[in-house]
C-alpha positions as CSV (number, residue, x, y, z in Angstrom):
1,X,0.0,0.0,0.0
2,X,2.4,2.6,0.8
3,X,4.5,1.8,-2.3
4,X,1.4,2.8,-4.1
5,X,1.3,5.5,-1.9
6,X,4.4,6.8,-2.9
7,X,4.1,6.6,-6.6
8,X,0.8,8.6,-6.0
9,X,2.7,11.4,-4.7
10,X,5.0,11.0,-7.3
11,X,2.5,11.4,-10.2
12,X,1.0,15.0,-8.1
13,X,4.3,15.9,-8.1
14,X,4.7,15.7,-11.9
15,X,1.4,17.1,-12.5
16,X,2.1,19.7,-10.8
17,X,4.5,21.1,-13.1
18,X,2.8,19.8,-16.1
19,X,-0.5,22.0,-15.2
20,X,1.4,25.0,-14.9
21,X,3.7,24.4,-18.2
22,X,2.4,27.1,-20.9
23,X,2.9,24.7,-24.0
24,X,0.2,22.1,-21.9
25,X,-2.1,25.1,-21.0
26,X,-2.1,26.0,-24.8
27,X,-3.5,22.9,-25.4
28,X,-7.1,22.9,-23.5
29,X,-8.5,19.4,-24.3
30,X,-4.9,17.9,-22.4
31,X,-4.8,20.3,-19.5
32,X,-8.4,19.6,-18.6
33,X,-7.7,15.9,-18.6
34,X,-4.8,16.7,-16.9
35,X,-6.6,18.8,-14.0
36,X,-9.5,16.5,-13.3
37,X,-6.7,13.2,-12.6
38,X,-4.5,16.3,-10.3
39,X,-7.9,16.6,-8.7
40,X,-8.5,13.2,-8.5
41,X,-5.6,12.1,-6.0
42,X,-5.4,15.2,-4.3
43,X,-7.3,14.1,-1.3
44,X,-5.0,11.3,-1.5
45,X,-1.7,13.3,-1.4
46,X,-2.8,15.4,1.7
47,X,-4.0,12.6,4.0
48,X,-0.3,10.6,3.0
49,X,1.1,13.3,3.7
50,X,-1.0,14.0,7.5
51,X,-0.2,10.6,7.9
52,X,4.1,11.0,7.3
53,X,4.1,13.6,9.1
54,X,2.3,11.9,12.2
55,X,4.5,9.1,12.1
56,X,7.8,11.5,11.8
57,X,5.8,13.4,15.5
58,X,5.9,9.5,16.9
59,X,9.9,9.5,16.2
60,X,10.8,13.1,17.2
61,X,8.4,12.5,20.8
62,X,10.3,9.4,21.1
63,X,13.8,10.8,20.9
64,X,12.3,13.6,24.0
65,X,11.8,10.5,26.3
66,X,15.3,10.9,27.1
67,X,15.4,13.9,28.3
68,X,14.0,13.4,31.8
69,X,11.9,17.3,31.8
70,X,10.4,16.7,28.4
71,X,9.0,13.1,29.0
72,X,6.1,13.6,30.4
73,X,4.8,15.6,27.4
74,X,6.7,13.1,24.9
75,X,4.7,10.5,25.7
76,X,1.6,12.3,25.6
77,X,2.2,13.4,22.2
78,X,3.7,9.7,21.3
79,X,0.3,8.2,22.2
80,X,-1.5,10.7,20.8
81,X,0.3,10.1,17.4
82,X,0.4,6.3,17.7
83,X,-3.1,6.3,18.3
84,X,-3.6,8.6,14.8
85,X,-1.8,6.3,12.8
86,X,-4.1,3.2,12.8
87,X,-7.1,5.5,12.0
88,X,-5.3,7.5,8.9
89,X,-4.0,4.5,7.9
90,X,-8.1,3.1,7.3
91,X,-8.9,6.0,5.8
92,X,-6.1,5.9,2.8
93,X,-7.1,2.2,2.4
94,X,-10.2,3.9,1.4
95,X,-9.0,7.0,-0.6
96,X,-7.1,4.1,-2.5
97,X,-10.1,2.6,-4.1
98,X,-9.7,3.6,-7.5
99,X,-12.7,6.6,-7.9
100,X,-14.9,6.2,-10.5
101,X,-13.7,9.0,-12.9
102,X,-17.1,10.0,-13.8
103,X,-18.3,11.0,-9.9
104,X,-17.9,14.7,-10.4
105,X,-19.7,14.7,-13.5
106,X,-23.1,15.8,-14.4
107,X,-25.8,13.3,-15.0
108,X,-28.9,12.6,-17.3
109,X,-31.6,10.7,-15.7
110,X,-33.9,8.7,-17.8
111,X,-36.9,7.4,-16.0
112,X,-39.7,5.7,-17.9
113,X,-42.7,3.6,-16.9
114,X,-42.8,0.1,-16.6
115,X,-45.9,-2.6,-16.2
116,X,-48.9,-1.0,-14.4
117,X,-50.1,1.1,-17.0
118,X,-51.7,4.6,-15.8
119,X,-50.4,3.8,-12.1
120,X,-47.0,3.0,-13.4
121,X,-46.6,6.3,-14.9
122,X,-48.0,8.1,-11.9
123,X,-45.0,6.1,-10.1
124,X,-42.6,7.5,-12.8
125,X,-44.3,11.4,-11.6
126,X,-43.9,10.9,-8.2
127,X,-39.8,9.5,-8.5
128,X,-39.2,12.3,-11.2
129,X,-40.6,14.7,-8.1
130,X,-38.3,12.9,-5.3
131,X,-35.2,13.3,-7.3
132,X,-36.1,17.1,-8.3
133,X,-36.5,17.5,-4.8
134,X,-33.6,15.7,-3.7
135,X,-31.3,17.5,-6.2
136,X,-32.7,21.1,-4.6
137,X,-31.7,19.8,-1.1
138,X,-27.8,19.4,-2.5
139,X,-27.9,22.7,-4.8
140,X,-28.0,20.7,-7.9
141,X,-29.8,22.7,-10.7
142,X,-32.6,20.3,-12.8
143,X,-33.3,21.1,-16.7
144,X,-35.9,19.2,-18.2
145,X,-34.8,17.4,-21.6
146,X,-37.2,15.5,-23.0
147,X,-41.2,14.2,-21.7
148,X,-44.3,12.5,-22.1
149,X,-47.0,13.2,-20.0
150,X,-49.9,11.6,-19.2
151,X,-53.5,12.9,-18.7
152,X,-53.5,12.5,-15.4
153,X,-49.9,13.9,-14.6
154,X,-47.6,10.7,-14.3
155,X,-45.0,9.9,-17.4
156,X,-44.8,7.4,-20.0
157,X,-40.9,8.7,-20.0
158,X,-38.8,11.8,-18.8
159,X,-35.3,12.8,-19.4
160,X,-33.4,15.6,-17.5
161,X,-30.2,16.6,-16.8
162,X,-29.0,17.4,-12.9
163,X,-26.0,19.9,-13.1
164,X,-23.4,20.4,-9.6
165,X,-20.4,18.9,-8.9
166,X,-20.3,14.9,-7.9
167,X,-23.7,14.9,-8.8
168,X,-23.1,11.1,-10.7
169,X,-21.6,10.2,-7.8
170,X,-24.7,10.9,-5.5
171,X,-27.8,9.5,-8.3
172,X,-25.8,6.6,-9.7
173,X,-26.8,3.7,-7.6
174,X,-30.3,4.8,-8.7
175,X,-29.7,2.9,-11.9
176,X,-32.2,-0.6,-12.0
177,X,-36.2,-0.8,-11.7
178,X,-37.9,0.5,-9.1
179,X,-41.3,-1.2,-7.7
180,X,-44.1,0.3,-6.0
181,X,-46.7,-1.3,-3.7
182,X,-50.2,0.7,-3.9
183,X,-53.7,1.1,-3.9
184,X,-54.5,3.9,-6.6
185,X,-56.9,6.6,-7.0
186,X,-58.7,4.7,-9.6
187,X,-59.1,1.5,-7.7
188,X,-62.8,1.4,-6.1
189,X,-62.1,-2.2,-4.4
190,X,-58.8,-0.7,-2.0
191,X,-57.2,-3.7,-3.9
192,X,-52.7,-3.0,-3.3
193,X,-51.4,-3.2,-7.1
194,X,-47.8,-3.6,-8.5
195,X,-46.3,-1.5,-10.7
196,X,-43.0,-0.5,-11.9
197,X,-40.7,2.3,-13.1
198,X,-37.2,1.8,-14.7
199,X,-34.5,4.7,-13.8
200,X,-31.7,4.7,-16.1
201,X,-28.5,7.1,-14.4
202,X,-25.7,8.4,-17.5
203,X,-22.9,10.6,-16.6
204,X,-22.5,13.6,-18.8
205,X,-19.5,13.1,-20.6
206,X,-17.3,15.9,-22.5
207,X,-16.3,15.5,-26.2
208,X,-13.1,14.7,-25.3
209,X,-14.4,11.4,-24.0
210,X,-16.9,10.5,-26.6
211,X,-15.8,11.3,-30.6
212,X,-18.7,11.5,-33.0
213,X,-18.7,11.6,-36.3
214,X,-21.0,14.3,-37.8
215,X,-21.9,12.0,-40.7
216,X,-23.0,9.6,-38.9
217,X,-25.7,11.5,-36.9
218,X,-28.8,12.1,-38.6
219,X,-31.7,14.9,-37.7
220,X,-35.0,15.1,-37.7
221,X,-37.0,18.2,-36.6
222,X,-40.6,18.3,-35.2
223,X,-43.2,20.2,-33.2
224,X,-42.9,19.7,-29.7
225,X,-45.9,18.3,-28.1
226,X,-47.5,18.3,-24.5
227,X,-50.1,16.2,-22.5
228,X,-53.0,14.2,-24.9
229,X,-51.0,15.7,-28.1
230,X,-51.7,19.0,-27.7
231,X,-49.1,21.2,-29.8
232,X,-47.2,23.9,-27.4
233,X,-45.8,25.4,-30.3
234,X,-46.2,25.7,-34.3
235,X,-42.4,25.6,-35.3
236,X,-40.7,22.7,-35.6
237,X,-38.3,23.4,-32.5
238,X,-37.7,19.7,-31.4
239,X,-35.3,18.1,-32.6
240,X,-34.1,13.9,-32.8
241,X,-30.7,12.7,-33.4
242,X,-30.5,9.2,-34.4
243,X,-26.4,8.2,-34.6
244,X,-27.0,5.7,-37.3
245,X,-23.8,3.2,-36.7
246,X,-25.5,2.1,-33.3
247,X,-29.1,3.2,-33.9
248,X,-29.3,5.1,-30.7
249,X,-31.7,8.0,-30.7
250,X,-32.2,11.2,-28.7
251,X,-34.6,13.9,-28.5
252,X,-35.6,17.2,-26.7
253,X,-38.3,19.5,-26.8
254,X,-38.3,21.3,-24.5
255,X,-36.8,24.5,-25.1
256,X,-38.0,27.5,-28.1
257,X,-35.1,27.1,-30.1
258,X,-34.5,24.6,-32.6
259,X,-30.3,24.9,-31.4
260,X,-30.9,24.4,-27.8
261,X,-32.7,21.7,-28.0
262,X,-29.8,20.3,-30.9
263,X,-27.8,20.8,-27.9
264,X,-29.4,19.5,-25.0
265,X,-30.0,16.1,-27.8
266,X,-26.6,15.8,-28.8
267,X,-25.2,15.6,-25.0
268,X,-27.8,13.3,-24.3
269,X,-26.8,11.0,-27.4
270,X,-23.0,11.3,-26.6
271,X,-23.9,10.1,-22.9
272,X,-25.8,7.2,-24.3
273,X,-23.1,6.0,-26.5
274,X,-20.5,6.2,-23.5
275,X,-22.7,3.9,-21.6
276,X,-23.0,1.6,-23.7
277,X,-19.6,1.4,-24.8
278,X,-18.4,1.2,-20.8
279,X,-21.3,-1.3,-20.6
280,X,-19.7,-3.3,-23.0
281,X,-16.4,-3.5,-21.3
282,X,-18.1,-3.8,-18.1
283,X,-19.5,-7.3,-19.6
284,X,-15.8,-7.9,-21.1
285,X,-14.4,-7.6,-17.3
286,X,-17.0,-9.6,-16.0
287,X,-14.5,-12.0,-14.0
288,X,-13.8,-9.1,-12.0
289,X,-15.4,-8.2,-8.9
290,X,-19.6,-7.1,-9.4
291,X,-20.5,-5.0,-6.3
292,X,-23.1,-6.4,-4.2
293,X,-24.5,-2.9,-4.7
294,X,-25.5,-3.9,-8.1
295,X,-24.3,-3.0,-11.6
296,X,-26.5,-0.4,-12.1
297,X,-28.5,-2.8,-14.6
298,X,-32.0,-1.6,-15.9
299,X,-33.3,-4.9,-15.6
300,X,-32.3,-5.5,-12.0
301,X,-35.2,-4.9,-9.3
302,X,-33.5,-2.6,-7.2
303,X,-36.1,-1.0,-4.3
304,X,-39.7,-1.1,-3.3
305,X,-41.9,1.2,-1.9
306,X,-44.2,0.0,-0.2
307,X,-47.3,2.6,0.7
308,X,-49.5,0.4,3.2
309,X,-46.3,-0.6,5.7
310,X,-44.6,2.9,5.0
311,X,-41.8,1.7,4.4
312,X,-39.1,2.1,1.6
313,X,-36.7,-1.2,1.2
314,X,-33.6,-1.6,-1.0
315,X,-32.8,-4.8,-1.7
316,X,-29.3,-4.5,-3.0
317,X,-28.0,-4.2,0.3
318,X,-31.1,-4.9,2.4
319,X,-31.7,-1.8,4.2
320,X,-35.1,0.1,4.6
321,X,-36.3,2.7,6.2
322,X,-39.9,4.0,7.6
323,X,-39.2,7.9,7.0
324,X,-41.5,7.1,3.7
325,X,-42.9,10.8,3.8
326,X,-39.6,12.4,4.1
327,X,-38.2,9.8,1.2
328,X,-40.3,10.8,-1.1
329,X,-40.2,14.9,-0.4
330,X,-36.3,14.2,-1.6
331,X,-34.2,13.4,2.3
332,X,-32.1,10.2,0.0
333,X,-28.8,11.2,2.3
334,X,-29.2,8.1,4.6
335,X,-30.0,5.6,1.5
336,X,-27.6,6.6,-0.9
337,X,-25.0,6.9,2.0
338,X,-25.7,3.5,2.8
339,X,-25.7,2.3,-0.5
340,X,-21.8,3.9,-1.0
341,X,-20.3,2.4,2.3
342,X,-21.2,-1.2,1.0
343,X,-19.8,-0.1,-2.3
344,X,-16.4,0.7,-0.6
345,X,-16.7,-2.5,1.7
346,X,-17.2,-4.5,-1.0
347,X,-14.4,-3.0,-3.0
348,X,-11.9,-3.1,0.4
349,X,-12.9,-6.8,0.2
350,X,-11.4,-7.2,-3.7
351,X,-8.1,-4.9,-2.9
352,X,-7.5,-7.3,-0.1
């Protein structure tokens, strides 16, 4: 570990100089890769560095012992710094998990809704309203990308981007289906129904990470649409981009302008096309260890809320909670804490 530790300091060392260099800087696609991996194992650098310098405190105060005036306090700071050790020692066992480089991203959340019909998109509504809530608690901004409403207010589907800084590293267990246990409106018997609504969490990624061709994406314009196919405008302002070599498509409507919403599509379709390309070697590095968090598949039944018991239960790690009211009005902090301490346990477990 501390071999590792060293070379890490090593590396900060040389970025150091190559972020400042002028002939880097001129080159603005290289210095920001260069800058997010310096601010990567910063945290790193600063706890080794606590942690040398509280081991070279344990030598000096040991060397005081001698002198018969100063021992007293030696050994006072000697414990002090042996008991230190052990604890900063944990924590860079921890920093040393290798970070997933797209925590500090941005991330576009697609959430559509599954079996259940009517009630299933009304699920969709009310998990679209927890994470716009949730995102408001942590000073995340939310910008709608793409929707289809229902009559009655729930969603067949709704894309939209959540901006801030390690905002993928907060939403992206959220990834799977999510399951809901309910009597609706509609039902006149008080019979509990099942229905479902599938989140999909995709890190924002930069050009520099995802190359398209322009040749190879293909769009389509049309008139943006609301609620029972009502027209909310007489241009053709929305936009579709279909990126023909894979076939994935992405849309937005939401904004006036037919660029904006080019925009908004084309970061959406370049997120798409990084997921499934790190899916891919997710599947080719399958020997490896899988979280028992979960991969963050859309097929894997990852939580269910449960209205009659009020209570909220994620089965990835088996935790639930009976705060149902404040779950839902966006207070995810104890869940998605819990969800990333069994993350790092199980990745401790692999290192080791």
């Amino acid at each position: 570990m501390f071999q590792k530790l060293e070379d890490v300091e090593k590396r900060y060392e040389e970025l150091n100089k190559l972020i400042s260099d002028p002939e880097v800087i001129s080159n603005q696609n290289e210095w920001k890769k260069l800058m997010k991996e310096h601010s990567s194992i910063e945290e790193v650098v600063i706890k080794y560095r606590e942690y040398k310098n509280t081991e070279k405190a344990m030598e000096e105060a040991k060397e005081m012992m001698s002198d018969p005036e100063l021992k007293e306090l030696a050994e006072e700071d000697m414990l002090n710094a042996k008991n230190k050790l052990p604890i900063l020692e944990e924590e860079l066992k921890i920093l040393l998990i290798p970070k997933d480089p797209n925590d500090d991203n941005n991330v576009i959340c697609e959430i559509r809704s599954g079996a259940g019909g009517e009630e299933a998109a009304l699920f969709a509504g009310t998990l679209f309203r927890m994470y716009s809530m949730y995102a408001e608690r942590k000073h995340f901004k939310i910008e709608v990308l793409n929707s289809n409403e229902t009559e009655l207010g729930g969603y067949k589907e709704i894309s939209f981007m959540i901006t801030g800084k390690g905002a993928y590293s907060r939403f992206k267990f959220e990834s799977g289906v999510h399951r809901v246990q309910r009597v609706p409106d509609t039902e006149s018997s008080g019979r509990i129904h099942t229905s479902t609504a599938t989140v999909a969490v995709l890190p924002e990624v930069e050009d520099v990470e995802v190359e398209l061709n322009p040749a190879d994406i293909k769009m389509e314009v049309f008139r943006a649409s609301g609620a029972g196919g009502q027209h909310v405008n007489k241009t053709s302002s929305a936009v579709r981009l279909i990126h023909e070599p894979t076939g994935i498509v992405a849309e937005c409507q939401t904004e006036r302008s037919q660029t904006q919403n080019r925009e908004y599509a084309m970061r959406l379709l370049r997120s798409r096309i990084y997921q499934m390309e790190k899916e891919k070697q997710d599947k080719e590095l399958a020997s490896e260890r899988r979280s028992q968090v979960g991969s963050g598949d859309r097929s894997e039944k990852i939580r269910t809320y449960n209205y009659p018991q009020g209570r909220i239960t994620d089965h990835r790690i088996g935790f639930s909670t009976y705060q149902f009211d404040n779950f839902l009005n966006g207070d995810l902090d104890e869940m998605i804490d819990n969800l990333i301490a069994s993350d790092r346990a199980e990745q401790l477990k692999g290192e080791e």
